[in-house]
N, C-alpha and C positions, 0 to 999 in steps of 0.2 A: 206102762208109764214111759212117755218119751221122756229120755234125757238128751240134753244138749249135747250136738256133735259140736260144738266149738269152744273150748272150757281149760282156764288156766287158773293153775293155783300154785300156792307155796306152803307148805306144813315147814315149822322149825323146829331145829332137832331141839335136846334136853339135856340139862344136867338136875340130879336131883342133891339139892342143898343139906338137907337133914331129912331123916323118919327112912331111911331105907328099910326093909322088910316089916317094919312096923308099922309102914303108910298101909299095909295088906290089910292089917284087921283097926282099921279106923284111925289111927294117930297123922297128928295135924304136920304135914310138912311142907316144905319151902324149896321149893323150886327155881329154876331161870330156863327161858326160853335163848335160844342161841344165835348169832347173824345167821350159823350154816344150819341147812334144812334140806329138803327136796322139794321139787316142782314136779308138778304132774301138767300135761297137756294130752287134750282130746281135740281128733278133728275127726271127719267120718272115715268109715270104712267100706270094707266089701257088707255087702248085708247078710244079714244073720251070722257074724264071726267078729269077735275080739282080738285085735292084732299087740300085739302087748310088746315092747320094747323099753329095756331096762339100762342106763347111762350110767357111767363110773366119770368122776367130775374131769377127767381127759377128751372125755366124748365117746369114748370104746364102750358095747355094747358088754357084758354082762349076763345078762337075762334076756331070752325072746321064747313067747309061748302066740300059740292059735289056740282061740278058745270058739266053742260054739255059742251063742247068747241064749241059745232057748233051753239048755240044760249044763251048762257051764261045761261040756264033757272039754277033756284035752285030745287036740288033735296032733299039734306039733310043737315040741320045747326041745330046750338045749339043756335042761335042768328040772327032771319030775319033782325033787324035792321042795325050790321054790316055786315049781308051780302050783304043788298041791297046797303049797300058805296060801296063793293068791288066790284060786279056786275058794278056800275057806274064808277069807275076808269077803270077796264075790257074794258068796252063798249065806252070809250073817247077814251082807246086805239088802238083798234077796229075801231073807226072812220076815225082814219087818213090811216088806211090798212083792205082796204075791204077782206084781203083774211087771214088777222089773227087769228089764232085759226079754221084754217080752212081745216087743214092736219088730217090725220088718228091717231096719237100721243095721249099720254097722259100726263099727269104730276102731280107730287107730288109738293106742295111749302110750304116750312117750314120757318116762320117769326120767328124774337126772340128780342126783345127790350132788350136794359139794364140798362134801370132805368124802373121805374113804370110809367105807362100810365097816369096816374093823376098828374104827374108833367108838362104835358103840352108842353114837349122838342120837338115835332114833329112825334107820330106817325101816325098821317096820311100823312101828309110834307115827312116823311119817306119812308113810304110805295108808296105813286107814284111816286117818287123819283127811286126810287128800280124796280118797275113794269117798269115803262117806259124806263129805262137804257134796261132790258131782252127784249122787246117788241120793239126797236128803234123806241121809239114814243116823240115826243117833248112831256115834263111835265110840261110848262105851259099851254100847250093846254088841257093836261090830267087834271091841277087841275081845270080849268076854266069851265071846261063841267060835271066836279063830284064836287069838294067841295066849289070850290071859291076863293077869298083869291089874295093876292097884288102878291105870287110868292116869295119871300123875301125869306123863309124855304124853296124851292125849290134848290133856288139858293147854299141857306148852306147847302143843302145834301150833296154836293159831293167838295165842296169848300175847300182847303187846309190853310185856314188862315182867319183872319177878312175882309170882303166885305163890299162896296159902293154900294148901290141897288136901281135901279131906277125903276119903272114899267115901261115898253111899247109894251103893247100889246102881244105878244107871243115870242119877242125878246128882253126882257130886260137888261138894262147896269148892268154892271156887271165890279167893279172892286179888286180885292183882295190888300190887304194892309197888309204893315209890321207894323200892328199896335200891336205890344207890351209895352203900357206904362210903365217908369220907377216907377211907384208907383200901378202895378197890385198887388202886396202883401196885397195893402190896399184897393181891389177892389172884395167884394163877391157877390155870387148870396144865395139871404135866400127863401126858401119856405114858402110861405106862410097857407099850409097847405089844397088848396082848390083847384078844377080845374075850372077853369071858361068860360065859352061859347064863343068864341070867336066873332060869328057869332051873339051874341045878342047884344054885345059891338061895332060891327059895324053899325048895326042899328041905336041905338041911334048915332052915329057919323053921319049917313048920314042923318036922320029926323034933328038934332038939327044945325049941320054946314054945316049955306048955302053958306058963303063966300069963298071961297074957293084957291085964288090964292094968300091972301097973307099969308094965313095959311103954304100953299106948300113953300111959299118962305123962311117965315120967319125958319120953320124948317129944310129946308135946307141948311139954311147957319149955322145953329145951330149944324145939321149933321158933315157939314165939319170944323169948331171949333173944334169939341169934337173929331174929329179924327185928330185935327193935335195938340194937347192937351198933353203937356208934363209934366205940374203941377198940383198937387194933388188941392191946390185949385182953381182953374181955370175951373179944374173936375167938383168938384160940383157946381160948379157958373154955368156952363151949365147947366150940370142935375137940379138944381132949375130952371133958364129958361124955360128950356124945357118943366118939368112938370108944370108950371104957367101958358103956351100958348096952353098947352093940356085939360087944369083943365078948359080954359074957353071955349075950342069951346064945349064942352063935359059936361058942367055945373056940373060937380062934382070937388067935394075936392079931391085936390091929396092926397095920400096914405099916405106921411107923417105926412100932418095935420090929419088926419081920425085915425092912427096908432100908429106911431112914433114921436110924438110932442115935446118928450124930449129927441131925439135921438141928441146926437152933430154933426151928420155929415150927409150925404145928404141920401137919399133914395128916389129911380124911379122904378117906375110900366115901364115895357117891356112889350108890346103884350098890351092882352086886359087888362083894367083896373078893378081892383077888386078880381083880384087870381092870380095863379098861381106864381111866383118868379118874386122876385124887386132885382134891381142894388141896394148895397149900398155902399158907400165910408165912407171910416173912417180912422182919423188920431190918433187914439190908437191903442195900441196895438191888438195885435189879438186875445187874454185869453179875455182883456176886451169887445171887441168887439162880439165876443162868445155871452159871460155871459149875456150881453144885452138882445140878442135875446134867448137865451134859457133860463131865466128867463120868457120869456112869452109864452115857449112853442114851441119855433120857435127852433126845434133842425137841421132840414136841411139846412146845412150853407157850401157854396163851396168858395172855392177861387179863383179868375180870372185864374190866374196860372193854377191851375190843372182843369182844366172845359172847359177852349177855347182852341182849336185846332189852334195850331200856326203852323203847319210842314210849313219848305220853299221848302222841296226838292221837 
């Protein structure tokens, strides 16, 4: 199969709004797609070899591997570990078209995130996102047979607004929403200053929580509350919910108690529990709201508004 040696794209990264580890075995959640994402660019190559070059948002390289295209074998990297992820999204590829990477061709591909990889936004979500749009490969298939994962950051790669995300199987529901609350102002994403394993946080999810349908249910109606949610404190009365009925399948303290215990207003863990960026709601101002968190260090602090990609067009 010839693919294009001339080929630009953009996957956006993710945050996930509600249904963390519960989105795994089917429950309904609520997502936002991000401004920051990754671009990926192809132009040709030397023939038969894949030149692979990986950007950190300064412009500094990162990641470089040589790959062969007729067997994906590695020739030359700076890093076996990510090369053997990219090798395996490559080869998920690959699986669904036996005759891919299978021309006399070469190609250059040049990645470029723009936030920093340890904030957790999606660049690997990104990048098959990205590969499988250049390779017309379904990307739930792609992430299912390289990294794993509910599909959810798949979905918000290429998603023009906040999404409804269901699993199912390699065709999942999928619906976009005009969800812009009237009290986004009062609505940040803070980093927490750590990246956190995603994959080891699902573990303890599936060893600890055996019950499992009314978990799915109960956070799915919880999902669609909080997307049909037009009052600031209504807001938080979910998000404490939510994090109460997450804290117990998962036998840890949610983030606010562990963190923020004299925090006035709500904060929830998105994704895995234990790093990466928490939702937080707050009915103060935004200098005081700040100062809270950057009194303890916590200086990466966005606001709903400028972070979630809302385009309608």
């Amino acid at each position: 199969m010839m693919l294009p040696d001339q080929f630009n794209t953009k996957a956006n990264g993710k945050f996930l709004i509600s249904g963390e580890y519960a989105v795994l075995d089917g429950a309904l959640a609520l997502a936002v797609p991000l401004v920051r994402g990754q671009t990926l660019e192809v132009t040709s190559g030397q023939a038969g070899l894949l030149d692979w070059q990986a950007l950190e948002p300064d412009g500094t390289t990162w990641f470089e591997c040589t790959l062969r295209l007729s067997d994906l074998e590695l020739k030359t990297t700076n890093d076996p570990a990510t090369a053997k992820g990219l090798q395996a999204i490559l080869q998920a590829c690959k699986n669904q078209n036996a005759l891919l990477f299978g021309e006399a061709a070469g190609y250059r591909i040049r990645t470029q995130t723009d936030f920093p990889r340890e904030w957790g936004l999606g660049t690997s979500s990104t990048l098959i996102a990205a590969i499988s749009q250049w390779t017309h490969s379904n990307p739930y298939r792609v992430l299912e047979e390289s990294f794993g994962g509910s599909g959810y950051d798949i979905a918000c790669a290429f998603a023009r607004k906040p999404i409804l995300y269901q699993r199912n199987a390699f065709v999942p529901f999928v619906e976009e929403l005009d969800f812009q609350p009237s009290f986004a102002d009062q609505l940040y994403f803070v980093y927490l200053g750590k990246k956190q394993n995603s994959r080891e946080g699902i573990q303890r999810y599936r060893e600890l929580s055996r019950e499992k349908k009314e978990l799915v249910r109960t956070i799915s109606q919880l999902t669609e509350y909080l997307a049909q949610s037009r009052d600031l404190q209504d807001f938080q009365e979910l998000m404490h919910t939510h994090e109460q009925v997450i804290s117990k399948a998962l036998q840890l303290p949610p983030v606010q108690t562990t963190l923020f215990s004299d925090f006035w207003g709500q904060v929830k863990s998105m994704g895995a529990w234990g790093g990466d960026f928490v939702l937080v709601a707050s009915d103060r101002s935004d200098e005081e709201t700040r100062n809270y968190f950057e009194k303890m260090g916590l200086t990466v602090c966005f606001n709903w508004d400028t972070f979630v990609l809302t385009n309608t067009k």
